[in-house]
Rosetta silent file (secondary structure, phi, psi, omega in degrees, C-alpha in Angstrom):
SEQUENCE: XXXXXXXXXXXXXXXXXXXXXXXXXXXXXXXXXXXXXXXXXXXXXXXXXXXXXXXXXXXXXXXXXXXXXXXXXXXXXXXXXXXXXXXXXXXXXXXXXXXXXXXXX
SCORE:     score description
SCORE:     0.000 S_00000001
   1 L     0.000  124.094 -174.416  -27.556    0.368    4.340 S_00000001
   2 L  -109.792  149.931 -149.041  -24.169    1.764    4.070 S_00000001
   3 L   -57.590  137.209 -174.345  -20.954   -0.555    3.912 S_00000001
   4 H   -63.053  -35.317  144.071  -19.552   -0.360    7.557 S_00000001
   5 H   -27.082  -35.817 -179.004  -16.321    0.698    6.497 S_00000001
   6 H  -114.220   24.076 -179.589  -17.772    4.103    5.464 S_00000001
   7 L   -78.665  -44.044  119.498  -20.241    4.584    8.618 S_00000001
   8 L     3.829  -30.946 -135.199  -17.900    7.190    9.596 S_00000001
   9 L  -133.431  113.872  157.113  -17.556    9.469    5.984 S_00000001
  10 L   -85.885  147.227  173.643  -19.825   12.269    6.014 S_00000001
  11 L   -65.634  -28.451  176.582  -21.699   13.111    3.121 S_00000001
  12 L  -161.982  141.449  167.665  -21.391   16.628    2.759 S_00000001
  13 L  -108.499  146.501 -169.791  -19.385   19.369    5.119 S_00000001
  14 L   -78.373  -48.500 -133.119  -21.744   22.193    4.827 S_00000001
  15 L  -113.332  134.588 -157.094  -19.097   24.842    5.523 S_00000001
  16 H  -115.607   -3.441 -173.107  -16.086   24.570    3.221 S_00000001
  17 H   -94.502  -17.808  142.144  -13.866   26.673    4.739 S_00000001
  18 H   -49.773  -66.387  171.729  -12.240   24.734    7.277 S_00000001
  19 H   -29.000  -65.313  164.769  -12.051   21.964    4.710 S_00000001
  20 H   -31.731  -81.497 -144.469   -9.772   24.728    2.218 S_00000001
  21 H   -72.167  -26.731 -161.499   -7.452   25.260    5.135 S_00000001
  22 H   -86.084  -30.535  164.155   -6.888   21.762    6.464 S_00000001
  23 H   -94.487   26.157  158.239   -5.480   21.078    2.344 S_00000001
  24 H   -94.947  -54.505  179.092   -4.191   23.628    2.133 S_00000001
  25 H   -47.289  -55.490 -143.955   -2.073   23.442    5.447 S_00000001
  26 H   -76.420  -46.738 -169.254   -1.730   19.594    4.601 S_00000001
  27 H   -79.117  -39.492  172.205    0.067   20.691    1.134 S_00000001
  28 H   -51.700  -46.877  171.784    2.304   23.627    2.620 S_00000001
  29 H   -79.049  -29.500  151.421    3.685   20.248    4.731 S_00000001
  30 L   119.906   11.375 -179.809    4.421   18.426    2.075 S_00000001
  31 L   -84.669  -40.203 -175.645    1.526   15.672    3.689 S_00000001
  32 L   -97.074  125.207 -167.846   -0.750   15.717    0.813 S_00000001
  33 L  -140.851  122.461  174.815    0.881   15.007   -2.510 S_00000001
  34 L   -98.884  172.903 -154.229   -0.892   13.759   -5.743 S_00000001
  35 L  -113.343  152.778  175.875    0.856   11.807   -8.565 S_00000001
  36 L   -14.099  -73.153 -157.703    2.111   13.142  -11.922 S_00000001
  37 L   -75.673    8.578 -171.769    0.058   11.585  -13.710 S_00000001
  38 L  -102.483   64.229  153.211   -3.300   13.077  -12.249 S_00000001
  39 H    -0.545  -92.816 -178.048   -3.985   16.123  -15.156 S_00000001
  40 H   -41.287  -36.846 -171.118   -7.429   16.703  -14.341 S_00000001
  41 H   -58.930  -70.400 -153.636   -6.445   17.114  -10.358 S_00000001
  42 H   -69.577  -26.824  170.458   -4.065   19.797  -11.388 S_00000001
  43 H   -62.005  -27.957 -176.899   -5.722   21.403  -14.225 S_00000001
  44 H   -93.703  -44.134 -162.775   -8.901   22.015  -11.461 S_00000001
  45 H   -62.368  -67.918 -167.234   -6.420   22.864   -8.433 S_00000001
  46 H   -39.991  -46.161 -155.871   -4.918   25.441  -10.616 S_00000001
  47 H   -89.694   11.009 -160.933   -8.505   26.782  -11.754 S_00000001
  48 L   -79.861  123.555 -148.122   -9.268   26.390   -8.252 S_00000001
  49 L  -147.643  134.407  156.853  -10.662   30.219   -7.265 S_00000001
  50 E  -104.726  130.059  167.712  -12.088   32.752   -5.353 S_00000001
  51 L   -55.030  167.863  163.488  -14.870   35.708   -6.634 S_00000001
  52 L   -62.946  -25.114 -179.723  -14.251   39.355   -5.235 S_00000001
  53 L   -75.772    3.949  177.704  -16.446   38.508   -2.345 S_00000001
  54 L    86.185  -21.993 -118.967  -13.708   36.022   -0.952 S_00000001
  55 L  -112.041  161.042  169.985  -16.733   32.973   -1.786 S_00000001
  56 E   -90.893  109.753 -166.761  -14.996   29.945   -4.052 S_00000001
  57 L   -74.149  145.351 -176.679  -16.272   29.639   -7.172 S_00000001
  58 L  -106.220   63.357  176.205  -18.117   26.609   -8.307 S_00000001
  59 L  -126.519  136.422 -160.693  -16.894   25.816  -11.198 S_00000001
  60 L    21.859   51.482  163.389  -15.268   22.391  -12.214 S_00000001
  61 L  -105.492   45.197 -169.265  -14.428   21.730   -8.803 S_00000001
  62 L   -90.420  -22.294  127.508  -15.587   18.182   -8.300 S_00000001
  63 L   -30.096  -92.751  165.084  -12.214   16.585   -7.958 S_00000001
  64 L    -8.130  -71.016 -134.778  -11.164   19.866   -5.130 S_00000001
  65 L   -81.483  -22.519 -172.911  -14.611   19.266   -3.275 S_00000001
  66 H   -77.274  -47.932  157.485  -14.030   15.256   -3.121 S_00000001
  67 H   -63.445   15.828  151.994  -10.278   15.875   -1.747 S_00000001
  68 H  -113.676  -21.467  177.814  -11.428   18.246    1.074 S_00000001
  69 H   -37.787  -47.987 -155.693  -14.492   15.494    1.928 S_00000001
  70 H   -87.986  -16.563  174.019  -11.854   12.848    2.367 S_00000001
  71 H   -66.806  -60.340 -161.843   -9.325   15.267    4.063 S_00000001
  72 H   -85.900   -0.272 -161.767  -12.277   16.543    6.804 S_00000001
  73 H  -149.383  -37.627  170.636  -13.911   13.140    6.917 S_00000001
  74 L  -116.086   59.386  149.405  -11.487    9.982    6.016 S_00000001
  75 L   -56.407  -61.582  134.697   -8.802   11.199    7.206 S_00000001
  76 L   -99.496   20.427  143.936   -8.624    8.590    9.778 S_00000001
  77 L   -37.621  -58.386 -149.742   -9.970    6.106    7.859 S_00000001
  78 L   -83.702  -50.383  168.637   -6.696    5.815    5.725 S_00000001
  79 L    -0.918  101.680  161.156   -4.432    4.954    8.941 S_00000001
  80 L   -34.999  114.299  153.622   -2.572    1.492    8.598 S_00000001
  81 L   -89.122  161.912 -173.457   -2.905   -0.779   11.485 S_00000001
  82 L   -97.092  137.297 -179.154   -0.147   -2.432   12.421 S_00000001
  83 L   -31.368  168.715  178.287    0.478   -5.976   11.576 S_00000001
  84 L  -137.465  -58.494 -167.305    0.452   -8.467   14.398 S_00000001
  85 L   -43.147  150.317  164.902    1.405  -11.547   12.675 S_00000001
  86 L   -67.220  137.725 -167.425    5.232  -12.661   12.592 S_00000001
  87 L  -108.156  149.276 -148.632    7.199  -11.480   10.010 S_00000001
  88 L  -130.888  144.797 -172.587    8.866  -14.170    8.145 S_00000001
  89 L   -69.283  146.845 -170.849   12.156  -13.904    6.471 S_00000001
  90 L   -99.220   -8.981  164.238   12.031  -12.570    2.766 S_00000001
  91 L  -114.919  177.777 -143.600   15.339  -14.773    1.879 S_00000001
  92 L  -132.915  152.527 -168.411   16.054  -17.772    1.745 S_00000001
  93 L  -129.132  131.179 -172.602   20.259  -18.919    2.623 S_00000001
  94 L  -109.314   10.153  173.334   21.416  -21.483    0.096 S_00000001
  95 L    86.064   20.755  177.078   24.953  -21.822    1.851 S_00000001
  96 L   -82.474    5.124 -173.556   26.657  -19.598   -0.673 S_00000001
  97 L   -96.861    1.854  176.719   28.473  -17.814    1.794 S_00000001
  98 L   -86.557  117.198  143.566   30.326  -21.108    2.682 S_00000001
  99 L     1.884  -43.536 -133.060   33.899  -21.786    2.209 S_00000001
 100 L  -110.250  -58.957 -151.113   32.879  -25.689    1.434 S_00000001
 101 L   -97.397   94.847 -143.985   30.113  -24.674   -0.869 S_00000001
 102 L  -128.033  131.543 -177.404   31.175  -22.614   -4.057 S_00000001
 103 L   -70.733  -11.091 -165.234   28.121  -22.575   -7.448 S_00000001
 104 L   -90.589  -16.248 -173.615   30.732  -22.333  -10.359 S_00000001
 105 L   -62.511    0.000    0.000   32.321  -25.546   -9.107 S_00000001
């Protein structure tokens, strides 16, 4: 039984070529961005390839193939909803801004 969060998530897109262009487009905009500190991402994007026949080759792309799943498939998954609750002040006023009330005193 899979978690209901993830009912949604396909398991495999058979055709990979939409997937390529929607990160690729998504990276040209400056929407998909990975962190520094992710080597392995960047060491595979770079090694990331096509044969002479245009086909992608399928080698050490397992990182690539998991980033276009969640790009064609949780895409809106990741969406925020927006809070409802009341937002509550994050400071707190200790009267230092009073004439009357001065801390070095």
């Amino acid at each position: 039984m899979k978690p209901p969060s993830l009912g949604r998530v396909i398991s495999r897109v058979p055709c990979p070529l939409g997937g390529l262009f929607a990160c690729e487009q998504l990276m040209y905009a400056g929407k998909l961005k990975a962190f520094n500190s992710l080597s392995s991402w960047y060491s595979e994007c770079r090694m990331y390839r096509r044969d002479q026949d245009g086909r992608v080759v399928k080698e050490r792309d397992h990182l690539m193939d998991a980033m276009r799943y969640l790009i064609m498939s949780g895409r809106d998954l990741m969406r925020r909803q927006p809070s409802t609750a009341p937002k509550e002040p994050r400071w707190v006023d200790l009267g230092m801004g009073q004439k009357d009330c001065n801390w070095m005193m």
